[in-house]
N, C-alpha and C positions, 0 to 999 in steps of 0.2 A: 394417251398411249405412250408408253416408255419407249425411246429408241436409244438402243446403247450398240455403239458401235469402239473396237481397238483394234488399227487396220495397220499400225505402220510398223512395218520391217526394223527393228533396232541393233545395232550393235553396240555393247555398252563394256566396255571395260578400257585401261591404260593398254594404250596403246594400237586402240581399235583403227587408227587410222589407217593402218596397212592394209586394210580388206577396205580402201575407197575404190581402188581400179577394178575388184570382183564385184562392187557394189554397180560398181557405171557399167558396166558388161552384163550383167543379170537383170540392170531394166533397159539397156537398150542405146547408153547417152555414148556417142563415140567422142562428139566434137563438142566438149560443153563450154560454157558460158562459167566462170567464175566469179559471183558475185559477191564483192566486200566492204569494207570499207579501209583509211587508210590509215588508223590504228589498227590493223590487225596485218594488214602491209608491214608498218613499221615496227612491229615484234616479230616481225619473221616467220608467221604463222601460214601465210599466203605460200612463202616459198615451199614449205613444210607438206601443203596441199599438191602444190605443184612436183615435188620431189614422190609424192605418193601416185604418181600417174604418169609412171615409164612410156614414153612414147607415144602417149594422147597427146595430140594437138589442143592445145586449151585458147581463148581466149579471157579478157579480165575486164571485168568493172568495176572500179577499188574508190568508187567516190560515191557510196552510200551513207548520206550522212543521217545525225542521231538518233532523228525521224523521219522514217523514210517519207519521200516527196512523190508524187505524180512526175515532178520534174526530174526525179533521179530515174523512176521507172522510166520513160520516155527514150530516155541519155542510155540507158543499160541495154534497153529492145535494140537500140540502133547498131548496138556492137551484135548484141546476137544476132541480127537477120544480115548486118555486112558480112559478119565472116561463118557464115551458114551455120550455126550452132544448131544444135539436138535435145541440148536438153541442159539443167543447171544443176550447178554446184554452187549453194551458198554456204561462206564460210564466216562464223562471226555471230554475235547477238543475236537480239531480233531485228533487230534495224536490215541485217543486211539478210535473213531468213526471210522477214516479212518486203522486203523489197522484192527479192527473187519470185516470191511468191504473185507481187504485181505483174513482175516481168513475164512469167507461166499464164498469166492471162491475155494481157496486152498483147504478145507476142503473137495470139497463136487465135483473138476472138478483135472483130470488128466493133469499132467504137469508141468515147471514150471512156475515161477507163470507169468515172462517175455510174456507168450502165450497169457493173458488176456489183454494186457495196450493197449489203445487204438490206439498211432501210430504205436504200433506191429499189429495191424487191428485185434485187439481182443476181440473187443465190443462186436460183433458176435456169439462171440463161450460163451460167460459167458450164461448161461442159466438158467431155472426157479430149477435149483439142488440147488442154491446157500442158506446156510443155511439160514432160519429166523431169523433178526434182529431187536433189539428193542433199541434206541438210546436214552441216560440220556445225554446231555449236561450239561456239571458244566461249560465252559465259555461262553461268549456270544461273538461268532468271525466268525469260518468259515462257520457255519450253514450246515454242513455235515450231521446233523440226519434229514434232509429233502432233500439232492440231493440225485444226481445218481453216483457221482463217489468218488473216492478217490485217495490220492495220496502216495506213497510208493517210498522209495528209496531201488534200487533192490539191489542186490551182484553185478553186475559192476557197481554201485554207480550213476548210472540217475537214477532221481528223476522223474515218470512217473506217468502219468494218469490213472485210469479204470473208466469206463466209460457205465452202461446200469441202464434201468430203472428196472431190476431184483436188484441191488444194494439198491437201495431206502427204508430206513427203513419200516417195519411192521405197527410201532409205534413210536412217538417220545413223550417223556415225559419232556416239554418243564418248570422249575420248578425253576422259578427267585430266589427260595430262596437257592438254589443249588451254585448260587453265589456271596452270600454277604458276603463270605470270602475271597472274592479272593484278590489275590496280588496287590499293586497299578498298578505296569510296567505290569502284566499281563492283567489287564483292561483296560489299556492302548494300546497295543497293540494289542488283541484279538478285543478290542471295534474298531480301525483303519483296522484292516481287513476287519470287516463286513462293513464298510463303504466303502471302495475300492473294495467288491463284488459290494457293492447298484451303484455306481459308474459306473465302466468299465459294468456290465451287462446293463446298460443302455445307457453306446456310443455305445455298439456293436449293429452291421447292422442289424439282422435279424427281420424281424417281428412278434412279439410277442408284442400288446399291455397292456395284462394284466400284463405280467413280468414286463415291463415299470413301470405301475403305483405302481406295488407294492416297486418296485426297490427306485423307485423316494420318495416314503412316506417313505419309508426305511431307506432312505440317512437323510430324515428331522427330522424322528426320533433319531440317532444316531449323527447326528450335533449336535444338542441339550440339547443331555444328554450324551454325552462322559467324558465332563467334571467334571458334577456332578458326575458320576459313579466313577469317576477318584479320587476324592478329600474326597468322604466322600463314602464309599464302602458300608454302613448301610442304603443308601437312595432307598429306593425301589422303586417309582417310576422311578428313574433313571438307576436300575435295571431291569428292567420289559420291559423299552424300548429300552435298548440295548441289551436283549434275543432277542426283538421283530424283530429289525435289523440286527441278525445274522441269524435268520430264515427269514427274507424277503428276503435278499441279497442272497441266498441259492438257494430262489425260483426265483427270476430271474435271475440267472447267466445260466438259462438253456439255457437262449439266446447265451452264451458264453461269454468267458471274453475276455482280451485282453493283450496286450507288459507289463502291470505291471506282471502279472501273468506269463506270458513267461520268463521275467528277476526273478520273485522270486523262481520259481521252478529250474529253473537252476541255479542260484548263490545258493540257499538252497543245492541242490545235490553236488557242489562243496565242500561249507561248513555248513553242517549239521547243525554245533554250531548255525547258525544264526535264529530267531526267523521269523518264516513267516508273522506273521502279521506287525512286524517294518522292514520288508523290502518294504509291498506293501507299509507301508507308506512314505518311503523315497521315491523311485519310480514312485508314484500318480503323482507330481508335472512335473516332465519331461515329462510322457507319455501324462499327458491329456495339456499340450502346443504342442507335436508331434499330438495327435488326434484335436486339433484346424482347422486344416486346410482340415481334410474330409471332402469326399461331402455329407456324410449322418446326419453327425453329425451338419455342416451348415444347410441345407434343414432344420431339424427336430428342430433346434432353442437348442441344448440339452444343450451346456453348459449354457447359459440362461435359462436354466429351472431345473436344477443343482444348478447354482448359485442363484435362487430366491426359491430354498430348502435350502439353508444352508444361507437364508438372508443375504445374496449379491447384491452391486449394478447391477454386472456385471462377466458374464464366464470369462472375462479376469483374473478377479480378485480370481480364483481358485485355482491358485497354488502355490501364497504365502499366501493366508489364510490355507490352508493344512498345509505348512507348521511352520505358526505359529501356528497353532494349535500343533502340533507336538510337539513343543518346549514348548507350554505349558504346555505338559501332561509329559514332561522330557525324551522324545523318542530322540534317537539318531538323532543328525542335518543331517546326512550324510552317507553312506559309509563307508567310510573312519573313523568314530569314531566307525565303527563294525568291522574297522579292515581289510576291505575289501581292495586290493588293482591294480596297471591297470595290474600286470601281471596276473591278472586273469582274464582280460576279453575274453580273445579268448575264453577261455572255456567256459565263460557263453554265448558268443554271439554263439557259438555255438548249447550249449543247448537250446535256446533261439528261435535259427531259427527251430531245431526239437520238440519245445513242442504245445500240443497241442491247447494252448489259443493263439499260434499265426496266426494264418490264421482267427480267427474270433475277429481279432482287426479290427477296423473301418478304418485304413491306417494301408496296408501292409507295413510292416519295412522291410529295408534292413539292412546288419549285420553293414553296417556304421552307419544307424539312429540308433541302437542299441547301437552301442559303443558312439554316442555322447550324447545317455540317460542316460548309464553310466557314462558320465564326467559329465553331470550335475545333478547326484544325490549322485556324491562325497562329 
């Protein structure tokens, strides 16, 4: 059975920040929680937030770092429940979206927090206690202030999913001008993530046609303008549509992702240091050659319809335009230039087989096809 659900409140254009105070008022959050980290402090984006909310009492947790931790959730519950908070405002990446998102549970459901993640069969138990969350993205990448899960590396150090539709932001304040500061390599890499959500959400099998199409426009739009976004970080249209791509890619991945995501979360949990979005994009290029050969992805014509999104002759022709694209944008060639190396793959093909975006890839992998995606994304 098809379950398609598109539940989250958006506000999306420059300068949508000004309707944050109508947005905390309309679900309810009087005394919130500000959750970030402290690159987004030190752009001045924090005060930015804080200056959009006349007279609310705020609290802050500005020490969410790249991956969010168990340890950071922990640290952030204890400012919200000292200074009686309501409800959160995360401002920032995913890192500190998919933090707040820990904190919404922690906060508010008994246990730790390992009870909630989805291959612990924990989807179940998250409930509607889960505080109100309003989500400010400052990148344009994982589109987390429009899903339903998040991902957190615990205190035994896998890197796990949580996973319900009680997660799913309040509100999202969707505010392209939030980041025309941003870093070249971080728009680079956040901009290749949401391209490998738009991507993988749309080889995977399940039925969902409107994810599809949103996915597919998603993909055309960030094709397009990764590179202008990349090169000249002042060019708003090209801002505006790689917001618009990290929020599509978001809304279709409820179909599920697939092996790129499985190999990032688990090589991420190994080595934390590593950036999630210039891992999916190393990765893109092996995995969508390994999904070539499915039968749904043949049937459904997708890499042909993929590749005539990103003005290609031909799907073949997908995985070294990936990764010259890559190499245009100054993203690591490999692997191997992150330092990555093969005595580490047991552990990721491990993680890999136990995370959650592997069963809803379009060809099940076995830990061999997983280790020869790893040699060819060295």
């Amino acid at each position: 059975m098809a379950f398609i659900n598109f539940v989250t409140q958006i506000q999306f254009e420059f300068g949508a920040l000004k309707l944050l105070a109508q947005e905390c008022q309309r679900v309810g959050i009087k005394r919130p929680l500000i959750v970030t980290d402290p690159g987004v402090k030190a752009a001045g984006l924090l005060q930015k937030v804080q200056d959009a909310l006349p007279g609310m009492t705020t609290s802050v947790f500005d020490q969410t770092p790249s991956n969010p931790t168990e340890g950071a959730v922990r640290a952030a519950v204890m400012v919200y429940k000292t200074n009686g908070c309501d409800g959160l405002i995360a401002v920032g990446g995913g890192s500190s979206i998919d933090c707040a998102k820990g904190v919404a549970i922690a906060a508010t459901h008994e246990g730790p927090l390992k009870t909630y993640a989805t291959i612990e069969g924990g989807s179940l138990k998250i409930t509607a206690r889960v505080a109100p969350l309003i989500a400010v993205p400052t990148t344009a990448g994982t589109g987390s202030e429009v899903a339903r899960g998040a991902i957190v590396i615990l205190d035994d150090h896998r890197k796990l999913g949580f996973h319900s539709w009680f997660l799913v932001p309040k509100a999202a304040i969707c505010d392209p001008e939030l980041t025309l500061g941003l870093p070249t390599m971080l728009t680079a890499a956040t901009g290749m993530d949401a391209i490998a959500h738009c991507m993988e959400a749309f080889m995977a099998p399940a039925f969902n046609p409107p994810a599809d199409g949103i996915g597919l426009d998603g993909l055309a739009r960030g094709w397009t303008h990764i590179e202008r976004a990349t090169r000249d970080g002042s060019d708003r249209e090209a801002r505006l549509n790689m917001m618009s791509t990290s929020m599509q890619g978001a809304m279709a991945f409820q179909k599920g992702l697939g092996c790129v995501h499985s190999l990032s979360h688990s090589l991420g949990g190994v080595d934390p240091r590593l950036h999630h979005g210039t891992l999916n994009a190393v990765f893109l290029p092996a995995v969508v050659r390994f999904n070539a050969s499915a039968e749904s992805v043949k049937k459904e014509h997708r890499l042909e319809r993929m590749a005539y999104a990103m003005g290609l002759a031909s799907g073949s022709d997908i995985p070294d335009a990936i990764q010259a694209m890559s190499a245009r944008l100054g993203l690591p060639a490999g692997l191997r230039a992150m330092g990555v190396s093969e005595g580490q793959f047991d552990d990721v093909i491990r993680g890999a087989m136990a995370d959650h975006c592997h069963k809803t890839n379009p060809r099940l992998a076995t830990p061999e096809d997983y280790r020869e995606m790893l040699r060819q994304s060295m």
